[in-house]
C-alpha positions in Angstrom: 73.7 -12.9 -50.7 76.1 -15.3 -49.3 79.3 -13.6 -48.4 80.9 -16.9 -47.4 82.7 -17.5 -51.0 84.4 -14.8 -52.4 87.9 -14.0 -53.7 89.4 -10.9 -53.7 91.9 -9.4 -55.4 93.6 -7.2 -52.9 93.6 -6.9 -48.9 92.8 -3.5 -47.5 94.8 -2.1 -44.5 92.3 -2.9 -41.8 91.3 -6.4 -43.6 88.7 -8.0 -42.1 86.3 -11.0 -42.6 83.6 -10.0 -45.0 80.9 -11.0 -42.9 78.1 -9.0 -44.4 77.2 -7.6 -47.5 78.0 -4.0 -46.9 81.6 -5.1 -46.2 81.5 -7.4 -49.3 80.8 -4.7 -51.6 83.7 -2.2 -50.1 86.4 -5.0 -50.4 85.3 -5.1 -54.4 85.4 -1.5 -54.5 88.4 -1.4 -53.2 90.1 -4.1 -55.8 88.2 -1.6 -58.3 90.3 1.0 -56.9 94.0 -0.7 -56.8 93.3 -2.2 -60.3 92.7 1.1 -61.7 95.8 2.5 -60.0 97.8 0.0 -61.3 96.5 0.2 -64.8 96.6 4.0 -64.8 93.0 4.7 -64.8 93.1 7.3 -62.3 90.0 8.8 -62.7 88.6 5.8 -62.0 90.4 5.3 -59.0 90.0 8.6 -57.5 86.0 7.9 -58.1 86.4 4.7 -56.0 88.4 6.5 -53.8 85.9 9.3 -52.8 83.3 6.6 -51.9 85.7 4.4 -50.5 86.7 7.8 -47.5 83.5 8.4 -46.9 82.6 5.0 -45.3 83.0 4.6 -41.8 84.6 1.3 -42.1 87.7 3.3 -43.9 90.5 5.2 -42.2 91.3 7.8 -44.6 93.9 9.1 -42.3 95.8 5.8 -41.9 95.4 5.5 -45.8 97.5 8.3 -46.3 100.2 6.4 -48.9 96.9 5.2 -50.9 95.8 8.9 -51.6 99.4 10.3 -52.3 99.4 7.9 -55.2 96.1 9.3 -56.2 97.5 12.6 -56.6 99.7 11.4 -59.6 99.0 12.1 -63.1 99.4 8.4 -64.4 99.5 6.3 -61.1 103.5 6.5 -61.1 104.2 7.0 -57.0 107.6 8.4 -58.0 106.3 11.3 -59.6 106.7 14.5 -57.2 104.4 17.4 -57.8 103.5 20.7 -55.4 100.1 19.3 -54.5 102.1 15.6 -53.1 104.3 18.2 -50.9 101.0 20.3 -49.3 99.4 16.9 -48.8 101.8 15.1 -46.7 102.5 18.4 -45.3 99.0 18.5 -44.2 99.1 14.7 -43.0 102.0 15.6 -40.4 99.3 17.8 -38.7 96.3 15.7 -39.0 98.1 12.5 -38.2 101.1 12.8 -35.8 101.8 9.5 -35.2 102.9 8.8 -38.1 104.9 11.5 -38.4 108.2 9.9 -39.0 107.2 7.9 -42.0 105.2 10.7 -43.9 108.5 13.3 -43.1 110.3 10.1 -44.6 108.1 10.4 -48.0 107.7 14.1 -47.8 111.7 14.7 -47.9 111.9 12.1 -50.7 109.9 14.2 -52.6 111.6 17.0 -52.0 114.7 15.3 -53.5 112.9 14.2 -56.7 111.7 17.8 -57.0 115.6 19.4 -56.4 114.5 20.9 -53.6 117.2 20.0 -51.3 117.7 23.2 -49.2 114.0 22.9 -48.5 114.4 19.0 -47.7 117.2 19.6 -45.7 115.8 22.2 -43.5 113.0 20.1 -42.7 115.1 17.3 -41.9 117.6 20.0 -39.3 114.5 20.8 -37.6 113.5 17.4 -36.7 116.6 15.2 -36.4 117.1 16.5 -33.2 114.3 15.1 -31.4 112.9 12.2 -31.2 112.1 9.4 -32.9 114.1 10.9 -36.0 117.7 11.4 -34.0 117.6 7.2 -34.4 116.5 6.8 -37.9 119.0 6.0 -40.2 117.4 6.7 -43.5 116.4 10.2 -42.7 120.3 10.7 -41.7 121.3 9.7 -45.0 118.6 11.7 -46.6 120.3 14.8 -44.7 123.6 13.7 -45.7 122.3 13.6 -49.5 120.5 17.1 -49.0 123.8 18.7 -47.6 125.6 17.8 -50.8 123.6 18.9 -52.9 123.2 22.0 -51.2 126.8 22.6 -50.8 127.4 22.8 -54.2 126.7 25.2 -56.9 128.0 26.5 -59.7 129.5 30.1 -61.2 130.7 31.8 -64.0 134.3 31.2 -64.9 136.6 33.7 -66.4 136.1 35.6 -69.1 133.3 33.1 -70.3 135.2 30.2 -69.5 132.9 27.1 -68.8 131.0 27.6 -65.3 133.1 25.9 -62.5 131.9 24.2 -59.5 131.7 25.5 -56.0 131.8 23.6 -53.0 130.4 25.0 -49.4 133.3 22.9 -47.4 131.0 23.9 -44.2 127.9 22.4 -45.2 130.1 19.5 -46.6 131.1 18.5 -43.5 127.3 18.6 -42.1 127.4 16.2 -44.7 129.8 14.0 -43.4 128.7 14.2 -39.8 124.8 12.9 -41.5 126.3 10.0 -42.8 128.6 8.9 -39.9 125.6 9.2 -38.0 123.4 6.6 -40.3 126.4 4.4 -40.4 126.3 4.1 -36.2 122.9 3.3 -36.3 123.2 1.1 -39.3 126.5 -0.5 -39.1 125.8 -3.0 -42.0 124.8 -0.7 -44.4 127.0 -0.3 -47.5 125.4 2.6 -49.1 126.8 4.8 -46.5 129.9 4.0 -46.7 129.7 4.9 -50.4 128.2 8.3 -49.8 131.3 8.8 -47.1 133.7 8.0 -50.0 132.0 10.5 -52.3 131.6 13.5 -49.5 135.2 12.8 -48.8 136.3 12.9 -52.4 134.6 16.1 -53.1 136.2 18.1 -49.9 139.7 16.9 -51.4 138.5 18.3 -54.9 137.6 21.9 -53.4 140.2 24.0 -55.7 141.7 26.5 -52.4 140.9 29.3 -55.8 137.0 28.8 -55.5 136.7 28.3 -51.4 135.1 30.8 -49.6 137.6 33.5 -48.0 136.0 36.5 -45.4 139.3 38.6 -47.3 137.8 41.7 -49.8 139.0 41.4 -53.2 140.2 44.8 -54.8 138.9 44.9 -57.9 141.5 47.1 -59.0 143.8 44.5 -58.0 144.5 42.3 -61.2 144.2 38.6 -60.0 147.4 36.1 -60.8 144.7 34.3 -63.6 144.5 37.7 -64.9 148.4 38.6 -64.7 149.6 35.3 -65.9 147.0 35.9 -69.0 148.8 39.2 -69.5 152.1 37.6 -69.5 151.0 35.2 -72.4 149.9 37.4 -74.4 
């Protein structure tokens, strides 16, 4: 066979010159296997797949974003799901190195999935140390997790409409996240947008619906309660 002329239609991670047959045939497989990703033919690609890791030319380890997408239902890498979580969970084990970049994808899941209190206390367990202390993206992602976290919602009186309320404390994690992407990334304008909007919601907190360590008597009619009295 001569593996002199050849085109492909994709480039594998560790892309080398096809210089024998053997490695001919894997490049095609592997165009077989990003076509059918991209067209949503996943069973298709997960069968190329499962030849493609057990070759010892392939590094399934350092092809860790190529099987995340093969996780997804229709080939859509924004899609979160429980088994996209245990995965990369796994990968931070098996593959330290690249521990920064998978914790990067794993918290972004998180987010997609609403799990921000679980995002967020993967991210205070590692932004500490480092690499993570300098990386700016997983600073905003922490900033992001905070607000969400610090807000949640209640009954209002009487079934009034639920109002909001707002955890000033982890509000102000918030804030301290994002101050900290925008030293490290000075030129980034999205931070200073999520700034504006942490600071806008901590002037928003109605002083009613803040937290307060003082016992409410129930007994005790409340000034909503006595001014409703009054109306009536």
């Amino acid at each position: 066979m001569d593996t002199n002329n050849h085109t492909f239609l994709f480039s594998p991670p560790d892309d080398q010159p096809p210089l024998t047959s053997r490695r001919v045939h894997l490049r095609r497989l592997y165009d077989v296997l990003q076509l059918s990703m991209q067209r949503g033919d996943m069973e298709r690609a997960r069968r190329a797949w499962a030849i493609l890791a057990r070759c010892k030319e392939v590094s399934w380890k350092t092809s860790w974003t190529l099987s995340i997408g093969l996780l997804d239902r229709y080939g859509h890498r924004t899609e979160s799901s429980p088994a996209k979580i245990d995965y990369l969970r796994t990968m931070m084990l098996q593959f330290p190195e690249d521990k920064e970049q998978i914790l990067s994808e794993l918290v972004h899941l998180y987010i997609l999935a609403g799990r921000h209190k679980e995002a967020l206390d993967e991210l205070e367990f590692s932004l500490p140390s480092f690499p993570y202390r300098d990386n700016a993206v997983l600073h905003i992602y922490a900033g992001i997790c905070s607000v969400f976290t610090a807000q949640s919602f209640t009954g209002g009186f009487e079934g009034e409409h639920e109002i909001q309320r707002v955890d000033t404390e982890t509000l102000d994690r918030a804030q301290i996240f994002f101050e900290r992407a925008k030293s490290l990334d000075p030129d980034n304008i999205v931070v200073d947008s999520l700034l504006s909007m942490a600071h806008g919601l901590t002037q928003r907190t109605p002083p009613q619906i803040q937290e307060s360590d003082e016992e409410v008597d129930p007994q005790v009619p409340t000034e909503h309660a006595r001014i409703k009295r009054l109306r009536t």
